[in-house]
C-alpha positions in Angstrom: -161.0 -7.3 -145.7 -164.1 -7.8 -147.7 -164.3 -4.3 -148.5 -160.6 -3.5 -149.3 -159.7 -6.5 -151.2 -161.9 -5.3 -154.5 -161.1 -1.7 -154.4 -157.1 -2.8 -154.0 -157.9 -5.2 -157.5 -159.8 -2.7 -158.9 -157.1 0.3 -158.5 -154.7 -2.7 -159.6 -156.8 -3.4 -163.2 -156.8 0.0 -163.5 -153.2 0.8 -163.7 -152.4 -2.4 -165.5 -155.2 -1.9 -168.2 -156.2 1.8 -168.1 -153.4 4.4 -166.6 -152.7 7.3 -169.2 -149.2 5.6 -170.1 -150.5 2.6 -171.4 -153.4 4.6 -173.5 -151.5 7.6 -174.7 -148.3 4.9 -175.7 -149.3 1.6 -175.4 -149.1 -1.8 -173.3 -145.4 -1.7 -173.6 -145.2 0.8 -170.7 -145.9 -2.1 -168.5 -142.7 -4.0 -168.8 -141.0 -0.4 -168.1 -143.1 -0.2 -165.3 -142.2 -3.4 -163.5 -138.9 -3.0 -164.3 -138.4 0.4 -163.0 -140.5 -0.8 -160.0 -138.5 -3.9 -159.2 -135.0 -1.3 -159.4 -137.0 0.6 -156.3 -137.6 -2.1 -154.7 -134.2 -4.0 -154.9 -131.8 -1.4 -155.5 -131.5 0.0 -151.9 -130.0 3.4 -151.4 -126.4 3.0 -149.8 -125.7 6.8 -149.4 -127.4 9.9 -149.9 -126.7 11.7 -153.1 -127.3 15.5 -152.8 -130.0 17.3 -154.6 -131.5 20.1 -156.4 -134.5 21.5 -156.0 -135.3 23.6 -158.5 -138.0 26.6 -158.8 -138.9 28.3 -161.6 -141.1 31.8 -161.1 -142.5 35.2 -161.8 -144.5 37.2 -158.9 -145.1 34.3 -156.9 -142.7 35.3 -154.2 -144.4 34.6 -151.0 -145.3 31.5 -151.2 -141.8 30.4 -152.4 -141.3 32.3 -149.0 -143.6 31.3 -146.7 -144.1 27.4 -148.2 -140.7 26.1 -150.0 -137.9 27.8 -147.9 -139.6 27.1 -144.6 -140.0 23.7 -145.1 -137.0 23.1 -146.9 -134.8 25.0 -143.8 -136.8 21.8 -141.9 -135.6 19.0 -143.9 -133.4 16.4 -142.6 -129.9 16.6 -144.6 -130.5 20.3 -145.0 -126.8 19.9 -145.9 -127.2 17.7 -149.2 -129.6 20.3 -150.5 -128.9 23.3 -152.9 -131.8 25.8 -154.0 -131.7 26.6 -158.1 -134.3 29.4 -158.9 -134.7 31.2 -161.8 -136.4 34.3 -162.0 -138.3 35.4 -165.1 -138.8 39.3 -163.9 -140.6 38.9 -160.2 -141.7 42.6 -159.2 -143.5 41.8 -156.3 -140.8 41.6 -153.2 -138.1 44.1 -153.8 -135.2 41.8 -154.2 -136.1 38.9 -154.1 -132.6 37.2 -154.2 -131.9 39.2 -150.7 -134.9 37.9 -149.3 -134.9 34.1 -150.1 -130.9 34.5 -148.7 -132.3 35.9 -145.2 -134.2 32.9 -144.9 -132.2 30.4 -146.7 -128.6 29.8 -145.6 -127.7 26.9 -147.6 -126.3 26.8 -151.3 -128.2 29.3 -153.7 -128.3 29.0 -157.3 -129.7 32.5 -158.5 -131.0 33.7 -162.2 -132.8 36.9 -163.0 -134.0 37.5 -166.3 -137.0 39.6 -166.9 -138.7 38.0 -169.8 -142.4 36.3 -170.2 -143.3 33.1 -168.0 -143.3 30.1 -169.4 -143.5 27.2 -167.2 -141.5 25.3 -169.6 -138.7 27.3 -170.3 -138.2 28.6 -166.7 -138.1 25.2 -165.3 -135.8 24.1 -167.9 -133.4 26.5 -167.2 -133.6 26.1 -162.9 -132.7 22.5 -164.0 -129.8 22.8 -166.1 -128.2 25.4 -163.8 -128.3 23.3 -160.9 -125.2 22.0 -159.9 -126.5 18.2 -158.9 -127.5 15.2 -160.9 -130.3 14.6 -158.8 -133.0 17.4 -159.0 -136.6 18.1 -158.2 -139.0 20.3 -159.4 -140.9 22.6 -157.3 -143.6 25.2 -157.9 -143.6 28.1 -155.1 -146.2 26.9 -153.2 -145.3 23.6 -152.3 -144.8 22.5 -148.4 -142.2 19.9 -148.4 -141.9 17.0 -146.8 -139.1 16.4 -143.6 -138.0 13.3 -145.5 -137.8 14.5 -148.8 -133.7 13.9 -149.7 -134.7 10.2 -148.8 -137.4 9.9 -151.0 -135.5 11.6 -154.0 -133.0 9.3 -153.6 -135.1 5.9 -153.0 -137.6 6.9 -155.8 -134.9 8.1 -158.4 -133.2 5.1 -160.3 -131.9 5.4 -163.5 -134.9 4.1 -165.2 -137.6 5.9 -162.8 -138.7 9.5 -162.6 -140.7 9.9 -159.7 -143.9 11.9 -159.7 -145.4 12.7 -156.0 -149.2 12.8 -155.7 -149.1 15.7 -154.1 -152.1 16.8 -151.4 -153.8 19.4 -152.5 -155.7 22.3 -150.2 -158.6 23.7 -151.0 -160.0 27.3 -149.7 -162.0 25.4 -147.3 -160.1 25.1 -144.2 -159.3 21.3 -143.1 -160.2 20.0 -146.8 -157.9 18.4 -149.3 -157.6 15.7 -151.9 -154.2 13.7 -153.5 -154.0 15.3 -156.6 -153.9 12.2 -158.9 -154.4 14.1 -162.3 -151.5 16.5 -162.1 -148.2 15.4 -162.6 -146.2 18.6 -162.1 -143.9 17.7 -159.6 -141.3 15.6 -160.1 -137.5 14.1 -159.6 -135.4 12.6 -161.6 -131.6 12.4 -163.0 -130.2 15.5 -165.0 -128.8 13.4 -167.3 -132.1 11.3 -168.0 -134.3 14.8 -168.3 -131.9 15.9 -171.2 -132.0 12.9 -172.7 -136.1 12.6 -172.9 -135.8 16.2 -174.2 -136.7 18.2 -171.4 -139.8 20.6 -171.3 -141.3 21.0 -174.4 -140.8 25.0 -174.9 -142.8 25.3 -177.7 -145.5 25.1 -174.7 -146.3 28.9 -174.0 -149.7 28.6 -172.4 -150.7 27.3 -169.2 -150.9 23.2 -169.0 -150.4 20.1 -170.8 -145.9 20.0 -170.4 -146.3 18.6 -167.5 -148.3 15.5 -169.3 -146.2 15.1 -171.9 -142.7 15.1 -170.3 -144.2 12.2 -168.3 -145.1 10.4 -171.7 -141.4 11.1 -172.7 -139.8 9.5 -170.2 -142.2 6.4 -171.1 -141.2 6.3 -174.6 -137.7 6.6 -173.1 -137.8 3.4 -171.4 -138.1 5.0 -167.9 -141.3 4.6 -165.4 -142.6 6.9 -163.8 -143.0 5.9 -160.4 -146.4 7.4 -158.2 -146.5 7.9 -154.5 -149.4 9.2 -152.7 -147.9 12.1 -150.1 -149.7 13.7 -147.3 -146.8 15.5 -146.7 -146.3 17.2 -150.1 -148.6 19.9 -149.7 -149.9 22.2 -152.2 -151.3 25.5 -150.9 -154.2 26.9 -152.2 -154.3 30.1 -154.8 -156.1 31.5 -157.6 -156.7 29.1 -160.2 -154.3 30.5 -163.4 -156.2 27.7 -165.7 -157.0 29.8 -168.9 -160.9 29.6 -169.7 -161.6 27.3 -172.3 -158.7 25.3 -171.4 -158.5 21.6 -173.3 -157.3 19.0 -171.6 -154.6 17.1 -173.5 -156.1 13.4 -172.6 
C-alpha cells in the first residue's frame, strides 16, 4: 500500500495538472473531463447499439487478414457488428474484397479507389460510409478484444470519445508496452466526429491527425476517455515513421 498509494497520486497529479489536453488547450478540459467521466460512470448501457468498425488501407492486407477479421469473427455480438473498409489501391492480395468475404461473413461495407494514402482521408471516408452511429477506428493490424461491442458502447457517451491504450508488440517475442503516446484508435458517435470536423486532410504525411482530432473533440466539449487494454493488441511491423519526423507536442 505504501508503495502504490504515491504512484496512484502521482499518475493522478499528472493528469489533473499535466495531460496533453490541459497544456495544448487549457485547464478547462478538466470540467469536460469529469463530466464526461461521471456520464460513464452513471449512464449505464441498457442495450447494445451496433457498430462500425472502420479500416482504412493500402497494401497492408494481411494483417487486416490475419489480426482484424480473425478476432473480430471471435467477438461476442458478432451480429451487432458491420466491417466498413476503404481501399486506397491495395495490390498486394489479388482481390482483396473476395478475400476479406471468405473470412468475414457478416455485413461488409466495401470502397476501392486507387489513389495515394492518406491516413486522414481514407479513415474519413471508412467512417462516413459506415452505416452505424457508433464506429471505431481500426488500423490493419490490430487484434481485437472478445468484449469489444461492450466497451464501444459503455465508453461512447455523447460527450466521450474513447481512445484505447492499446498494447503494443515489439519484435522481441513475449515483450510489449501500453502505448500511452499514441492515440490512433478510437470510438466515438458519427454524428459527434463530423461535428469536431473529422480528420484534418490537409494532413498528407505520416503522424500528428491522430493528436489533433483528440484536441478537437476537447475544444468541442467532449473527453476523451483512456483505458489501458491488454487485449487491444497491436502487432509489430516496420516502423513507416518518416526520418526527421517532429513531434507535434
Amino acid at each position: 500500500m505504501k508503495q502504490w498509494l504515491p504512484i496512484a497520486l502521482k499518475q493522478w497529479l499528472w493528469w489533473v495538472f499535466k495531460s496533453p489536453q490541459r497544456k495544448q488547450i487549457g485547464f478547462g478540459t478538466l470540467l469536460t473531463d469529469i463530466k464526461g467521466y461521471w456520464s460513464i460512470q452513471t449512464k449505464p448501457t441498457k442495450s447494445l447499439k451496433p457498430i462500425s468498425i472502420c479500416i482504412g488501407i493500402k497494401n497492408r492486407s494481411e494483417h487486416l487478414l490475419t489480426h482484424v477479421i480473425p478476432s473480430l469473427n471471435a467477438a461476442a455480438h458478432k451480429e451487432l457488428i458491420t466491417l466498413s473498409v476503404y481501399d486506397a489501391g491495395s495490390n498486394d492480395v489479388h482481390n482483396l474484397k473476395a478475400a476479406i468475404q471468405a473470412l468475414w461473413s457478416g455485413p461488409l461495407i466495401y470502397t476501392e479507389q486507387a489513389q495515394d494514402f492518406t491516413r486522414s482521408k481514407t479513415f474519413n471516408a471508412a467512417i462516413l460510409q459506415s452505416s452505424d452511429e457508433y464506429f471505431m477506428v481500426c488500423d490493419a493490424d490490430i487484434e481485437l478484444p472478445k468484449d469489444i461491442v461492450q466497451k464501444i458502447n459503455t465508453y461512447v457517451k455523447p460527450h466521450t470519445a474513447w481512445f484505447p491504450q492499446v498494447w503494443w508488440l515489439s519484435d522481441a517475442p513475449q515483450s510489449g508496452r501500453f502505448f500511452t503516446e499514441g492515440t490512433g484508435l478510437f470510438a466515438a458517435t458519427k454524428s459527434n466526429f463530423i461535428k469536431v470536423g473529422m480528420y484534418d486532410e490537409t494532413i498528407t504525411t505520416w503522424g500528428k491527425e491522430d493528436w489533433l482530432l483528440y484536441f478537437a473533440f476537447y475544444k468541442n466539449k467532449i473527453a476523451g476517455y483512456r483505458t489501458n487494454e491488454r487485449e487491444m493488441v497491436h502487432h509489430s511491423h516496420e516502423s513507416l515513421r518518416p526520418e526527421g519526423f517532429e513531434k507535434l507536442f
